[in-house]
C-alpha positions in Angstrom: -96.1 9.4 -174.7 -93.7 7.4 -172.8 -94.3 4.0 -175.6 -91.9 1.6 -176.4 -92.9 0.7 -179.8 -91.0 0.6 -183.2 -91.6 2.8 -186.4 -90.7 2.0 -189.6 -89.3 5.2 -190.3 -89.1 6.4 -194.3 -86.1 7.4 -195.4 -85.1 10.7 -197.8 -82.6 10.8 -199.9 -80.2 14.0 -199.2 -80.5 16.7 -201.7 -77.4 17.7 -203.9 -76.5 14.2 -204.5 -76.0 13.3 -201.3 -76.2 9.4 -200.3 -79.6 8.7 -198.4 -79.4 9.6 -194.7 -79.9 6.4 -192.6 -82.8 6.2 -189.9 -82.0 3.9 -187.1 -85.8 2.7 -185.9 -86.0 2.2 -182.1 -83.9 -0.9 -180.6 -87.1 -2.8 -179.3 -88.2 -5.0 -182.3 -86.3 -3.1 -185.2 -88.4 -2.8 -188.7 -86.6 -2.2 -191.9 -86.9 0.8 -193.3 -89.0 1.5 -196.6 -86.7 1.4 -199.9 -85.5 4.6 -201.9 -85.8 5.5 -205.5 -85.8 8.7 -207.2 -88.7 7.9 -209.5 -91.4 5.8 -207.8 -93.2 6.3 -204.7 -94.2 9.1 -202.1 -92.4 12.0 -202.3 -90.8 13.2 -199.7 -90.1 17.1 -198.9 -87.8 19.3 -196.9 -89.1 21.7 -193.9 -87.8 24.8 -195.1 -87.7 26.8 -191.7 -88.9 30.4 -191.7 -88.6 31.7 -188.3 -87.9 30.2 -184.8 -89.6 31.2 -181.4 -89.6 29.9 -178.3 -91.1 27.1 -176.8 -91.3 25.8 -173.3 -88.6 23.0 -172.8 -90.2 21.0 -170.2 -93.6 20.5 -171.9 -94.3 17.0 -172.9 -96.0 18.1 -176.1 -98.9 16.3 -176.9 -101.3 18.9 -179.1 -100.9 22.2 -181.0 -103.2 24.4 -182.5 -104.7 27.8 -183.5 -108.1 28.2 -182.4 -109.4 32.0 -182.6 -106.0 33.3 -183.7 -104.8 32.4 -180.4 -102.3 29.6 -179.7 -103.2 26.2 -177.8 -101.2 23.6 -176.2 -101.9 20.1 -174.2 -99.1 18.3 -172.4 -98.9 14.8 -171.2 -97.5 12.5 -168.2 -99.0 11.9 -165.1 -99.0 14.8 -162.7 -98.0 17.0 -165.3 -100.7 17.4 -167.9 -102.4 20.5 -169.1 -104.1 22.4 -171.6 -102.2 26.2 -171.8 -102.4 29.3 -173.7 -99.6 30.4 -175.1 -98.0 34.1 -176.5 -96.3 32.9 -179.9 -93.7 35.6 -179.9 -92.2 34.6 -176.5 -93.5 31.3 -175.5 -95.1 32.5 -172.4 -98.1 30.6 -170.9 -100.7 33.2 -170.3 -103.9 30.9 -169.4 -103.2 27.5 -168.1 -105.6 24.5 -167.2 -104.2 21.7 -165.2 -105.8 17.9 -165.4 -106.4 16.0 -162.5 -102.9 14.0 -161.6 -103.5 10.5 -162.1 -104.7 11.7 -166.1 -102.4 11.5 -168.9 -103.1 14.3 -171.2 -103.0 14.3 -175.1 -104.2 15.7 -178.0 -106.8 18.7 -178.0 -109.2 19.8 -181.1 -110.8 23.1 -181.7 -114.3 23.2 -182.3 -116.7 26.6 -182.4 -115.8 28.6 -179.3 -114.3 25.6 -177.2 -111.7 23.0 -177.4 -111.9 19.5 -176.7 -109.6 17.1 -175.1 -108.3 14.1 -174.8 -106.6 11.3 -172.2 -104.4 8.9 -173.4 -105.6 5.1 -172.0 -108.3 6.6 -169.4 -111.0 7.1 -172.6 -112.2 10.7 -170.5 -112.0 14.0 -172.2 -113.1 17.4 -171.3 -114.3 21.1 -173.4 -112.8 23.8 -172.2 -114.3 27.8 -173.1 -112.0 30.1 -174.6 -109.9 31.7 -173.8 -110.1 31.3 -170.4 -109.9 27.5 -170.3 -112.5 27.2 -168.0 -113.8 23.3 -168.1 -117.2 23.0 -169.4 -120.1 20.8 -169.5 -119.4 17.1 -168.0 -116.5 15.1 -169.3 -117.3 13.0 -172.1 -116.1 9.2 -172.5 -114.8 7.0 -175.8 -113.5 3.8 -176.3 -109.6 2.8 -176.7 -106.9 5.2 -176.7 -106.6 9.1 -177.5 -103.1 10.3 -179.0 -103.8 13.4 -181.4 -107.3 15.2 -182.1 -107.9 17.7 -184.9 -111.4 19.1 -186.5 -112.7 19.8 -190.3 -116.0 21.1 -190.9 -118.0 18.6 -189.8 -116.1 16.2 -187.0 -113.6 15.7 -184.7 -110.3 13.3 -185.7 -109.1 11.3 -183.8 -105.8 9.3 -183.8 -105.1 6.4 -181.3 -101.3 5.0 -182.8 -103.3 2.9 -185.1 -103.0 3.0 -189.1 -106.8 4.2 -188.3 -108.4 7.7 -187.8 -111.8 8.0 -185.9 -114.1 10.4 -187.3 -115.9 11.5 -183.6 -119.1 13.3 -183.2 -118.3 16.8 -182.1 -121.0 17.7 -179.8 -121.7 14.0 -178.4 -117.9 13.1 -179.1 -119.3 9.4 -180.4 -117.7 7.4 -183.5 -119.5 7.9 -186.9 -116.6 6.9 -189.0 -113.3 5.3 -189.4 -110.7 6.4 -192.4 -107.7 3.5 -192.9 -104.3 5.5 -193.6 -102.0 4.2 -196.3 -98.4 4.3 -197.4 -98.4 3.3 -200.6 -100.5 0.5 -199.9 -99.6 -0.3 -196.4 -101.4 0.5 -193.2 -99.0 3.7 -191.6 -99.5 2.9 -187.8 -98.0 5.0 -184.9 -100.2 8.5 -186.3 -99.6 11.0 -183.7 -100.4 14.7 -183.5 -103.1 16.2 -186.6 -103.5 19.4 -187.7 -106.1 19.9 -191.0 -104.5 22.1 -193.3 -105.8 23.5 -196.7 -108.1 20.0 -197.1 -105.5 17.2 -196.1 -104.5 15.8 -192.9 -101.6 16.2 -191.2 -100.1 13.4 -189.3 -96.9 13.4 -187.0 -95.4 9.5 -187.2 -94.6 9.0 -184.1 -90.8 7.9 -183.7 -90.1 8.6 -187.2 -89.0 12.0 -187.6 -91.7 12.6 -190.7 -95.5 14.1 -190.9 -97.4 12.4 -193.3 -100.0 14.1 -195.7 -103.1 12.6 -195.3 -106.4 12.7 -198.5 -109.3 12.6 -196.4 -111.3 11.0 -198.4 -109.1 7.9 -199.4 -106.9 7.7 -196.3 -103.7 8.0 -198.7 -100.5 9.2 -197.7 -99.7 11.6 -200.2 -96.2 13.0 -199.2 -93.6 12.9 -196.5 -92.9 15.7 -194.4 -89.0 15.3 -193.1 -88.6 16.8 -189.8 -85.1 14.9 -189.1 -83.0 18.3 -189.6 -84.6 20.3 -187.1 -84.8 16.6 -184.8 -80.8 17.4 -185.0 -81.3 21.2 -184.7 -82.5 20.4 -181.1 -80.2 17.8 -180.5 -81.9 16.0 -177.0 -80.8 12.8 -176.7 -83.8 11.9 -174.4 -85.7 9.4 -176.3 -88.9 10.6 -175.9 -88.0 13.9 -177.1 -89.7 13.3 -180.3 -91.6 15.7 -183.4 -94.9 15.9 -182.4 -97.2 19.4 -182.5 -98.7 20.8 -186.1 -100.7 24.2 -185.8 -101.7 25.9 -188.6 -102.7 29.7 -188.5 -105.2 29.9 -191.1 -105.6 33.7 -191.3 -101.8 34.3 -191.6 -101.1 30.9 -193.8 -98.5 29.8 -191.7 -97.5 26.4 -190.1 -95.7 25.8 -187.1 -94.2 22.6 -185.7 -92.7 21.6 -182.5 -91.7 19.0 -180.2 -91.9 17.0 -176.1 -89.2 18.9 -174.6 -88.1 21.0 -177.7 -86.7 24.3 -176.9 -88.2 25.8 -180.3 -91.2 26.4 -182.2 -90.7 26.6 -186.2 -92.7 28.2 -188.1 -92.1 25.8 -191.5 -92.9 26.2 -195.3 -92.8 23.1 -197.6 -89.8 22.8 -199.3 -88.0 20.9 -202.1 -89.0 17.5 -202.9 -86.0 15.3 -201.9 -86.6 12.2 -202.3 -89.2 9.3 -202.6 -90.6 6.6 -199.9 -91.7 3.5 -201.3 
């Protein structure tokens, strides 16, 4: 999304002894960063990268996902938004559904044999079968914004760049729940992209550079994910060219991350713990 917001952005300290690495928040309305100690706190873990495969440079990434061992992917801005298909090995888009111009596509959520999803301040969303991505049934309609969807056993997630998550009816796509996300005690706004992965949530913090790990139950952040080397890996300046895209492949165990306008996909592994956020 094209928002001009700030993020307080954690910070982790380098590994080897390094001194912390310094995360300069967006110039609008600039919010100190949280403190660093080595024993109190979050911890906060390297993205150990495992393989790399292409990705398609001009999408504006919005969602990411596995959904019948195939890989999904919505895009956002006006006039460019879609819902695609996409090869893994090669990045090619093999099945593509467009949204109507003047919508502003986000996240998308697999449930059963269809996915569902989401516009960003327009409160419509859509099913689509699989795998052709053929819209069905009549859109649907919810309240407030739609940033990044994913799906557990028994509901849809939805984030809206709030410290909340919206717990959404999957077949009538109405709110039965809210979960509050914390950061050591603080509200963590600006959640992004979700992917549910082995029983936790998955959150990409928009701006930040980190994907916080979500208990479901208690909305408590319970680590930091730091995405900041491969940030500099793809080196755009363009400052919407932010981390945002979690899909796990469940029957492989393998997670993959990307980013709006990254070049790359990375297949990722947690790594060492390298510091705390507090």
């Amino acid at each position: 999304m094209s928002r001009q917001a700030a993020v307080a952005a954690p910070q982790a300290k380098a590994s080897q002894g390094a001194a912390p690495r310094a995360v300069a928040p967006p110039a609008a309305q600039p919010v100190p960063a949280p403190a660093i100690d080595t024993e109190s706190g979050v911890p906060v873990y390297a993205a150990d990268v495992v393989a790399r495969f292409p990705h398609d440079s001009g999408a504006f990434t919005e969602g990411l996902l596995f959904c019948g061992g195939a890989l999904y992917e919505s895009t956002g801005k006006e006039g460019a938004s879609d819902i695609r298909r996409v090869t893994l090995d090669d990045g090619k888009v093999v099945a593509r559904a467009r949204l109507s111009p003047q919508l502003f596509g986000e996240g998308i959520a697999c449930w059963q044999k269809s996915l569902a999803s989401v516009t960003w301040k327009t409160g419509i969303g859509f099913r689509w079968a699989l795998p052709a991505l053929t819209q069905t049934g009549k859109p649907f309609r919810y309240a407030g914004e739609g940033w990044g969807m994913t799906s557990d056993a028994t509901s849809i997630l939805l984030s809206d760049g709030t410290p909340v998550l919206r717990r959404m009816d999957p077949v009538r796509f109405a709110e039965r729940g809210r979960l509050a996300v914390t950061l050591n005690g603080r509200p963590l706004k600006n959640l992004n992209e979700l992917e549910y992965v082995g029983g936790k949530i998955l959150a990409n913090v928009w701006m930040s550079g980190f994907i916080a790990r979500i208990d479901p139950a208690s909305g408590k952040v319970e680590a930091l994910i730091d995405l900041r080397p491969l940030i500099a890996e793809i080196n755009n300046p363009d400052p919407d060219a932010v981390a945002n895209g979690i899909a796990y492949d469940a029957a492989h165990d393998r997670l993959f991350v990307t980013g709006k306008y990254w070049p790359t996909l990375f297949e990722i592994k947690l790594g060492d713990e390298v510091g705390r956020a507090r």
